[in-house]
Every structure is written in structure tokens, then in C-alpha cells.
HTML snippet that shows the backbone in 3Dmol.js (N, CA, C, O; Angstrom):
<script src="https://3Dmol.org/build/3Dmol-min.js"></script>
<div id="view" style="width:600px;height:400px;position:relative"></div>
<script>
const pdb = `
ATOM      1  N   UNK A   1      45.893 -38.476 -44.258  1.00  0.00           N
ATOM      2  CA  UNK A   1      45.805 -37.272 -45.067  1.00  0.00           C
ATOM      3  C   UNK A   1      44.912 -36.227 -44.398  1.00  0.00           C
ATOM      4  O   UNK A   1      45.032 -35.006 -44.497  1.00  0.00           O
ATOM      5  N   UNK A   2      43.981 -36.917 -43.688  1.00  0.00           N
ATOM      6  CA  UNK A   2      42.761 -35.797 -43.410  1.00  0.00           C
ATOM      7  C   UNK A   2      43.584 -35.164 -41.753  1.00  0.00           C
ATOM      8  O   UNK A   2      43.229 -34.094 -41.259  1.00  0.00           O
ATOM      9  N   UNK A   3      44.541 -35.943 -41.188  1.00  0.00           N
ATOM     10  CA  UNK A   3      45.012 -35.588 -39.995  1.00  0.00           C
ATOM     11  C   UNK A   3      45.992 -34.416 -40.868  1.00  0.00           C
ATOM     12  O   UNK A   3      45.861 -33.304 -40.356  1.00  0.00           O
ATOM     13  N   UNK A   4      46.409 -34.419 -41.396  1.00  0.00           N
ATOM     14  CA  UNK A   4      48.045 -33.252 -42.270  1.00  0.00           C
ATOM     15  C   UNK A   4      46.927 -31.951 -42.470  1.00  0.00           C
ATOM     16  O   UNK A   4      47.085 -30.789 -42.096  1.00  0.00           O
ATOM     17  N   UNK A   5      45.636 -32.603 -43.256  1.00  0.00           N
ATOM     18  CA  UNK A   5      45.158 -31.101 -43.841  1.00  0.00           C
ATOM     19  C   UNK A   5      45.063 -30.313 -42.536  1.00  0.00           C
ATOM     20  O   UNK A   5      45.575 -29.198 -42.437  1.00  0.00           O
ATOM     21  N   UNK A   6      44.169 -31.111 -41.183  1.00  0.00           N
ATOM     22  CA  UNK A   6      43.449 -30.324 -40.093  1.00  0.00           C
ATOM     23  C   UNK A   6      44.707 -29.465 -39.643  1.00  0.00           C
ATOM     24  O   UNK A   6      44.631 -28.263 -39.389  1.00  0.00           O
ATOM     25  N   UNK A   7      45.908 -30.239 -39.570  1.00  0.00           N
ATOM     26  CA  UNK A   7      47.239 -29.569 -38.725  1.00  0.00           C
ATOM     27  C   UNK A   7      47.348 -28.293 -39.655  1.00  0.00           C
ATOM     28  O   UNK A   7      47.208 -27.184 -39.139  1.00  0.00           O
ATOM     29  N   UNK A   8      47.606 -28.424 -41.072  1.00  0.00           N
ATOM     30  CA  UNK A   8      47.637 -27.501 -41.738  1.00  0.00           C
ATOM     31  C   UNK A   8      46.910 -26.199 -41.732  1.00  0.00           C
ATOM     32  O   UNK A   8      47.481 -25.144 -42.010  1.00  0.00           O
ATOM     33  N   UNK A   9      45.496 -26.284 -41.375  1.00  0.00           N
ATOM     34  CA  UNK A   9      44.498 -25.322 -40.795  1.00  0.00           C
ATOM     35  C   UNK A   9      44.435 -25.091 -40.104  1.00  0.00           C
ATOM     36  O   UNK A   9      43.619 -24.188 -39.919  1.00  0.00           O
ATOM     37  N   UNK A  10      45.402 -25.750 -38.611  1.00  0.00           N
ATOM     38  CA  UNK A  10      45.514 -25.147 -37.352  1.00  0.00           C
ATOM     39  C   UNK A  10      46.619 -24.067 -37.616  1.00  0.00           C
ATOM     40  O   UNK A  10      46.462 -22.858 -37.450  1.00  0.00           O
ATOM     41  N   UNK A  11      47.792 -24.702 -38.065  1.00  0.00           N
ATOM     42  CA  UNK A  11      49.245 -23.707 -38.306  1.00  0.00           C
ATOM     43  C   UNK A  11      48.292 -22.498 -38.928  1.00  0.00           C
ATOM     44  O   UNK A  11      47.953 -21.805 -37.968  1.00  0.00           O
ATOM     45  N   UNK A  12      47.827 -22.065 -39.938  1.00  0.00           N
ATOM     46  CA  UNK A  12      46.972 -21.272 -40.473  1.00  0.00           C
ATOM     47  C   UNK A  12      46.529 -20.256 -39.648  1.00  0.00           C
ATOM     48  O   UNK A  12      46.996 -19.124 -39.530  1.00  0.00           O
ATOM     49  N   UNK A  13      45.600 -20.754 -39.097  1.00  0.00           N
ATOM     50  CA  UNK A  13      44.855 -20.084 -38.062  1.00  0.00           C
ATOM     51  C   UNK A  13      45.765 -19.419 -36.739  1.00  0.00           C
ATOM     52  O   UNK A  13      45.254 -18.578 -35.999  1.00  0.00           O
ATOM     53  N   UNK A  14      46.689 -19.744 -36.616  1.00  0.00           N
ATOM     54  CA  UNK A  14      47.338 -19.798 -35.442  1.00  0.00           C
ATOM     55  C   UNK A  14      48.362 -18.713 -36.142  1.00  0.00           C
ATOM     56  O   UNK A  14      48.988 -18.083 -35.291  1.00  0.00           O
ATOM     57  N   UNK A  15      48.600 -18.437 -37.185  1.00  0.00           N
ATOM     58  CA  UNK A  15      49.855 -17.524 -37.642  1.00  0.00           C
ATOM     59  C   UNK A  15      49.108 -16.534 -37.901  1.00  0.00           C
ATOM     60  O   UNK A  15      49.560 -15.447 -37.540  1.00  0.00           O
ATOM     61  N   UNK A  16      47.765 -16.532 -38.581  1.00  0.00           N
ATOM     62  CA  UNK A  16      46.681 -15.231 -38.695  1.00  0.00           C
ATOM     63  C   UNK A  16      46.125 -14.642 -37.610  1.00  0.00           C
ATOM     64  O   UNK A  16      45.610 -13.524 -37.601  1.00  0.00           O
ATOM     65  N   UNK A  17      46.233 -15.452 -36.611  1.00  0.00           N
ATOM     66  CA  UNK A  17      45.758 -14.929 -35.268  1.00  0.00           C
ATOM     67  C   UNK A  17      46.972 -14.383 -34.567  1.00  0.00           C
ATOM     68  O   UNK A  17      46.740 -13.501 -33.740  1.00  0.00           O
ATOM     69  N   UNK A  18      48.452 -14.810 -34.776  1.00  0.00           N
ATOM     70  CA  UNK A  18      49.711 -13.910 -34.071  1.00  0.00           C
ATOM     71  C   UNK A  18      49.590 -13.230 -35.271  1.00  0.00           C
ATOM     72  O   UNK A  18      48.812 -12.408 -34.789  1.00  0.00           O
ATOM     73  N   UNK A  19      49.677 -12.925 -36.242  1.00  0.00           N
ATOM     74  CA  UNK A  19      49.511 -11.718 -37.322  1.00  0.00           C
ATOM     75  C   UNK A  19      48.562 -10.880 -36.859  1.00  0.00           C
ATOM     76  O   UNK A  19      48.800  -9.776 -37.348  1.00  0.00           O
ATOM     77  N   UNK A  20      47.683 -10.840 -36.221  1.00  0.00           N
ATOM     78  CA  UNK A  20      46.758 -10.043 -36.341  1.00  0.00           C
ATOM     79  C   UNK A  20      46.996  -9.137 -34.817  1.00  0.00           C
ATOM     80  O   UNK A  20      47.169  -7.963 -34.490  1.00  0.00           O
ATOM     81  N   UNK A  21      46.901 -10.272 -34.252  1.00  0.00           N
ATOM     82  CA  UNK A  21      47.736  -9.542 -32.334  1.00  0.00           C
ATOM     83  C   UNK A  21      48.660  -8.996 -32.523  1.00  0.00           C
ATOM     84  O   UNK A  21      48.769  -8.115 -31.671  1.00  0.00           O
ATOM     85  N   UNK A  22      49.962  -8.998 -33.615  1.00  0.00           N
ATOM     86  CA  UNK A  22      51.199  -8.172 -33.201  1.00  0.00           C
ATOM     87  C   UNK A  22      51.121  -7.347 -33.763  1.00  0.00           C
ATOM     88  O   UNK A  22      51.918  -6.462 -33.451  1.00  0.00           O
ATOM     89  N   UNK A  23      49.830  -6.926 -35.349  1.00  0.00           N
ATOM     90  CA  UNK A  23      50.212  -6.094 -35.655  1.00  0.00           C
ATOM     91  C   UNK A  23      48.879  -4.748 -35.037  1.00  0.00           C
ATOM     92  O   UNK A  23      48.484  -3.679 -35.503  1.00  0.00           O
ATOM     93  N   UNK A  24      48.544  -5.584 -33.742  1.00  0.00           N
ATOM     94  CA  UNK A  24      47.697  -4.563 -32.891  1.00  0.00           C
ATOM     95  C   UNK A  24      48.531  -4.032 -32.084  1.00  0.00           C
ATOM     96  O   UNK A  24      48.621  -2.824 -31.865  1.00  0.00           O
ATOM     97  N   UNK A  25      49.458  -5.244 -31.395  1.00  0.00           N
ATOM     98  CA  UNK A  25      50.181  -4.766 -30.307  1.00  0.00           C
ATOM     99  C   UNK A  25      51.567  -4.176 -29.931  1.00  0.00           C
ATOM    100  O   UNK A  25      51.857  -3.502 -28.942  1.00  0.00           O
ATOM    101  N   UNK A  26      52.675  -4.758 -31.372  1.00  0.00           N
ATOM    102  CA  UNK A  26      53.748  -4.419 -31.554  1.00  0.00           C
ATOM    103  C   UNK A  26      53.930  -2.731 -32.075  1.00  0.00           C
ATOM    104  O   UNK A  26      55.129  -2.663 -32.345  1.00  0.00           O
ATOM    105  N   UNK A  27      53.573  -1.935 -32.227  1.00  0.00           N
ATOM    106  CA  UNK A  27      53.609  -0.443 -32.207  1.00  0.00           C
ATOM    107  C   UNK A  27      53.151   0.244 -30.599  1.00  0.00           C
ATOM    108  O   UNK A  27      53.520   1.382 -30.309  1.00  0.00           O
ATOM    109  N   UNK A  28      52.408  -0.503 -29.735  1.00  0.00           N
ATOM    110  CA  UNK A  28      52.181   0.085 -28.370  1.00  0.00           C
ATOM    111  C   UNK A  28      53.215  -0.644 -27.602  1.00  0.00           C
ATOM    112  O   UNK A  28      53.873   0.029 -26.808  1.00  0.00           O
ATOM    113  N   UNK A  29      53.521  -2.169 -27.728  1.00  0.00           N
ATOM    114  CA  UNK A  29      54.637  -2.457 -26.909  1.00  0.00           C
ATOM    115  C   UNK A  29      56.334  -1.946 -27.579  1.00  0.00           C
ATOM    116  O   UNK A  29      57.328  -2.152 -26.883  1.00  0.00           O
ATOM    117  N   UNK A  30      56.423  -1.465 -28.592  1.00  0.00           N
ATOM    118  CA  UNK A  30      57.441  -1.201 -29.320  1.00  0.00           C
ATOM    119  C   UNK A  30      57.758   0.063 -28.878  1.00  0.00           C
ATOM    120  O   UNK A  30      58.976   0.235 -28.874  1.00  0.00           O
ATOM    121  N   UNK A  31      56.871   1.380 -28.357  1.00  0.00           N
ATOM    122  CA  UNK A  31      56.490   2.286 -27.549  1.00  0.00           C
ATOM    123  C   UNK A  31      57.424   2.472 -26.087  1.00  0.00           C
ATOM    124  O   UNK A  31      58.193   3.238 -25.505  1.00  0.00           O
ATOM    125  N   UNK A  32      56.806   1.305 -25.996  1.00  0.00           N
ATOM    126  CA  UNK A  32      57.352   1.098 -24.261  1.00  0.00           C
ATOM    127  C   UNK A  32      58.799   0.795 -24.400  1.00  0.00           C
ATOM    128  O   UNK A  32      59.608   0.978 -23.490  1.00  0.00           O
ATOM    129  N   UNK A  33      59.171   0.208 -25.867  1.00  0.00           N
ATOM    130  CA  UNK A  33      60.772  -0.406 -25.730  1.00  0.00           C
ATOM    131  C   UNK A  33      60.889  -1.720 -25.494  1.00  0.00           C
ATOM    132  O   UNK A  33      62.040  -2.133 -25.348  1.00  0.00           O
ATOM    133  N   UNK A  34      59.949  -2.537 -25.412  1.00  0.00           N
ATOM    134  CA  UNK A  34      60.533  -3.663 -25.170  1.00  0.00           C
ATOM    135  C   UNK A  34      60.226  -4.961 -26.187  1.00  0.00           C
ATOM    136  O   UNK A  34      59.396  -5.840 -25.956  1.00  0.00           O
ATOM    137  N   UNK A  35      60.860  -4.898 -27.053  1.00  0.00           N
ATOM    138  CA  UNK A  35      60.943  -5.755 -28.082  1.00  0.00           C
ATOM    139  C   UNK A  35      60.857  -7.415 -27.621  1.00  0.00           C
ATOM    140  O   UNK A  35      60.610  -8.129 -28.592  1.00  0.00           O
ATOM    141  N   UNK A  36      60.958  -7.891 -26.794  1.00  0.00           N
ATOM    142  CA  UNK A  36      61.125  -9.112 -26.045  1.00  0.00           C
ATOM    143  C   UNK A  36      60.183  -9.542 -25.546  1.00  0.00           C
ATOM    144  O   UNK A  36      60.213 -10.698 -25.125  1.00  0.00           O
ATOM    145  N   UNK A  37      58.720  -8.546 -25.393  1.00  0.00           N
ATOM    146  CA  UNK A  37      57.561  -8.824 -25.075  1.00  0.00           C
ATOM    147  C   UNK A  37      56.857  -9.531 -26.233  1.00  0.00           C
ATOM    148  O   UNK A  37      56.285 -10.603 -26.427  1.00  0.00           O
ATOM    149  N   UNK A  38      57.219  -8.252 -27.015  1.00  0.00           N
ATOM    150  CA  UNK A  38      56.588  -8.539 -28.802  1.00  0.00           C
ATOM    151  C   UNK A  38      56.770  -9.718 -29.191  1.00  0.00           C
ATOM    152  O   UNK A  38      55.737 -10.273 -29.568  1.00  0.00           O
ATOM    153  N   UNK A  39      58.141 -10.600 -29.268  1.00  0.00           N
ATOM    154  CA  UNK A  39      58.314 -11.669 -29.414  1.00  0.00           C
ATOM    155  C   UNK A  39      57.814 -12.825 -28.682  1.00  0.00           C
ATOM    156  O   UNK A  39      57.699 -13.928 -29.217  1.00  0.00           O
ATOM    157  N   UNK A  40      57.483 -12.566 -27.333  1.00  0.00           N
ATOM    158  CA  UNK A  40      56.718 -13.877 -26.409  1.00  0.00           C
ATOM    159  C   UNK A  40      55.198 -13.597 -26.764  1.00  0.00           C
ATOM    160  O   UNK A  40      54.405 -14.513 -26.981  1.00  0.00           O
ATOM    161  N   UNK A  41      54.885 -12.358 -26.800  1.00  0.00           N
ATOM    162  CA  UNK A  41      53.338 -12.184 -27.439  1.00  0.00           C
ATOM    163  C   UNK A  41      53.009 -13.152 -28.474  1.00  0.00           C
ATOM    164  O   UNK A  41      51.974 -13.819 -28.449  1.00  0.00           O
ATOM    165  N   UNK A  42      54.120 -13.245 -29.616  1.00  0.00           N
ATOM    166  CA  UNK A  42      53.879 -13.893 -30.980  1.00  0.00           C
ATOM    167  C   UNK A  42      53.938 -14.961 -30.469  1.00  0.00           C
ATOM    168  O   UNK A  42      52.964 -15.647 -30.778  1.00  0.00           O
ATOM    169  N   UNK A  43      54.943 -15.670 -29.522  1.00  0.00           N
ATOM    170  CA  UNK A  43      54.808 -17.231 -29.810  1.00  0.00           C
ATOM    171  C   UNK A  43      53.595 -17.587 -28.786  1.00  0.00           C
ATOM    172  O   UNK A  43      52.843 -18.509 -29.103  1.00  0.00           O
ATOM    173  N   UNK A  44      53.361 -16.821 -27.452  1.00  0.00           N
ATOM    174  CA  UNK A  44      52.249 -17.299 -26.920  1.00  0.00           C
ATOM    175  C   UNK A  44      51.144 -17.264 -27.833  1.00  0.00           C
ATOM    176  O   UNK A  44      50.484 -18.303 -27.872  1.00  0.00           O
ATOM    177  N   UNK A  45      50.794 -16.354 -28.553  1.00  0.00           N
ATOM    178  CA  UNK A  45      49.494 -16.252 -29.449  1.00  0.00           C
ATOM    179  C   UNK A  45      49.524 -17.149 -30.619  1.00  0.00           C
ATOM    180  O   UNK A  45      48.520 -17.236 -31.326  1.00  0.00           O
ATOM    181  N   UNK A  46      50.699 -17.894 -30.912  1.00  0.00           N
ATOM    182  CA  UNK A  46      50.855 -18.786 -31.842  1.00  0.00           C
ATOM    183  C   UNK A  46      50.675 -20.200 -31.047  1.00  0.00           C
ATOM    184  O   UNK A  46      50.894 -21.104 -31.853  1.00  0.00           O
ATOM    185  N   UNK A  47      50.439 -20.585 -30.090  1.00  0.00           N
ATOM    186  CA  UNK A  47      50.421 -21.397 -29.056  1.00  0.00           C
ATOM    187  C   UNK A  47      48.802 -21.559 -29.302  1.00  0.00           C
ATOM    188  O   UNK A  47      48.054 -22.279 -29.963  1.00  0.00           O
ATOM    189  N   UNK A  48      48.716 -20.584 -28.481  1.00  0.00           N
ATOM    190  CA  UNK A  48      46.980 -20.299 -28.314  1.00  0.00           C
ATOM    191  C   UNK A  48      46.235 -20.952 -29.675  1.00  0.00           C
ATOM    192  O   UNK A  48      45.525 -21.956 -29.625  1.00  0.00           O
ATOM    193  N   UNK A  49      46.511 -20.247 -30.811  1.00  0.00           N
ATOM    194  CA  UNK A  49      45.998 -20.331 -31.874  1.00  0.00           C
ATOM    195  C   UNK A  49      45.894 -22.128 -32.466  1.00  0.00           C
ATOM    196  O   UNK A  49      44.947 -22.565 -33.121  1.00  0.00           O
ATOM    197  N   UNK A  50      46.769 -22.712 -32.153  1.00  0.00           N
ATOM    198  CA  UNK A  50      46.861 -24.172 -32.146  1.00  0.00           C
ATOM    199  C   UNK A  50      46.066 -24.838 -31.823  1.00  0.00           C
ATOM    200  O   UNK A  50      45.853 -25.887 -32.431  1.00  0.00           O
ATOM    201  N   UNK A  51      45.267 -24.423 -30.632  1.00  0.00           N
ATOM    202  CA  UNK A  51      44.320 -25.051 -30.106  1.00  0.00           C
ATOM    203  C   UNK A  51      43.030 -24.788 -30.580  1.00  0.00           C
ATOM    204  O   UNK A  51      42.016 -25.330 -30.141  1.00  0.00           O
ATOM    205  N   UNK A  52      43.071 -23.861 -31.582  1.00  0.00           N
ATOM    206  CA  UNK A  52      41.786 -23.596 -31.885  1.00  0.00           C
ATOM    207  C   UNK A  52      41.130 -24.595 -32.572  1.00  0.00           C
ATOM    208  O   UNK A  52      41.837 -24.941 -33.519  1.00  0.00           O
ATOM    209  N   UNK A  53      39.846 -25.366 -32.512  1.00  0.00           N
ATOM    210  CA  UNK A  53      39.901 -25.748 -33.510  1.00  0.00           C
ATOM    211  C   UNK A  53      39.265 -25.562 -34.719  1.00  0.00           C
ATOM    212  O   UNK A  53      38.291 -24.814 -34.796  1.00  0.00           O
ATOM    213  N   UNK A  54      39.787 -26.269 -35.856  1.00  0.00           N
ATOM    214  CA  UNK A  54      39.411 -25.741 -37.253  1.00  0.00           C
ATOM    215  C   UNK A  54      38.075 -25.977 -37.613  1.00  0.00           C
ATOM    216  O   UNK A  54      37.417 -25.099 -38.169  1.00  0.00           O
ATOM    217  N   UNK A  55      37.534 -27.276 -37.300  1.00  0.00           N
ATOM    218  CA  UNK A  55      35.825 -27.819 -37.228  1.00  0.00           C
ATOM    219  C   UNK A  55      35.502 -26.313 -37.049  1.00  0.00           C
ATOM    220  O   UNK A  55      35.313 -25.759 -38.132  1.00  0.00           O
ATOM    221  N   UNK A  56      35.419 -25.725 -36.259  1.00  0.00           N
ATOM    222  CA  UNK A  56      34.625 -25.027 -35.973  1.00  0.00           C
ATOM    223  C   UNK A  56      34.121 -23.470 -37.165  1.00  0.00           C
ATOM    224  O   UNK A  56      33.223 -22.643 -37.322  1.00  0.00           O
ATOM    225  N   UNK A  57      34.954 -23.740 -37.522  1.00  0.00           N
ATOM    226  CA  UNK A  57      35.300 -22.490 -39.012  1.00  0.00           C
ATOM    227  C   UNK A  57      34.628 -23.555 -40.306  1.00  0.00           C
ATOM    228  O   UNK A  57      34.026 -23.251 -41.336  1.00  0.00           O
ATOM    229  N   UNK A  58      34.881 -24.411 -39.949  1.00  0.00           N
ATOM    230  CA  UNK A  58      34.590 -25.252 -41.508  1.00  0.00           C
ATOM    231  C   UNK A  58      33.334 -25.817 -41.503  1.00  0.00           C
ATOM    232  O   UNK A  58      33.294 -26.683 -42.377  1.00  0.00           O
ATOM    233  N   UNK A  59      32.401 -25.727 -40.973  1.00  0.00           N
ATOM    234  CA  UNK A  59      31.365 -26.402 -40.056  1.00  0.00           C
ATOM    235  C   UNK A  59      30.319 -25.342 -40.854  1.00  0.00           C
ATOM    236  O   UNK A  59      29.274 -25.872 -41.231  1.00  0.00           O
ATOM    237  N   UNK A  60      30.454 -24.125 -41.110  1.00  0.00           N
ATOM    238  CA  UNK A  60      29.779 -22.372 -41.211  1.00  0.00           C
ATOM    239  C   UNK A  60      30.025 -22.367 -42.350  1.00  0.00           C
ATOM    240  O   UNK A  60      29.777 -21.372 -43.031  1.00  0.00           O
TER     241      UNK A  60
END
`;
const viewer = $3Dmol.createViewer("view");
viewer.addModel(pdb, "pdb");
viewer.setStyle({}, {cartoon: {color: "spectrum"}});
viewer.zoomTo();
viewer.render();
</script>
């Protein structure tokens, strides 16, 4: 159970953190035209965000 919650707070963290990058970056790369960036931005930053870990937020 305690392994589901942590995953659960990673997915979390990891969708608030591509939420927060695309909606910095998708109006300047959307600019340029290239919609295909925007989309590898999100899943790399949803990648990234996975690894974060949650201890570290819950700890504070």
C-alpha cells in the first residue's frame, strides 16, 4: 500500500511539473510553430518529474 501511495505522489508531481513547463513554454514554442516540440517537452518533463522524489516534499 505504502509502495501505490509513493507512485501516486510521484505521477502527481511529475504531471504538475509538465503542467507547469508547458504552460511556460507552449505559447513561445507554439510561436516558432512547432507543436512536436511541445509534445516531447511534456513527456520528457513528465519523465523527469518521476524521478523526483516525494520524501523529499513530505519530510517539510
Amino acid at each position: 500500500m505504502n509502495f501505490i501511495f509513493m507512485l501516486l505522489i510521484r505521477v502527481v508531481v511529475a504531471a504538475i511539473i509538465m503542467f507547469c513547463v508547458a504552460l511556460t513554454a507552449s505559447p513561445i514554442l507554439t510561436l516558432i510553430g512547432s507543436n512536436e516540440l511541445v509534445k516531447a517537452l511534456c513527456v520528457i518533463t513528465f519523465i523527469i518529474g518521476l524521478f523526483i522524489n516525494p520524501n523529499d516534499f513530505l519530510s517539510k
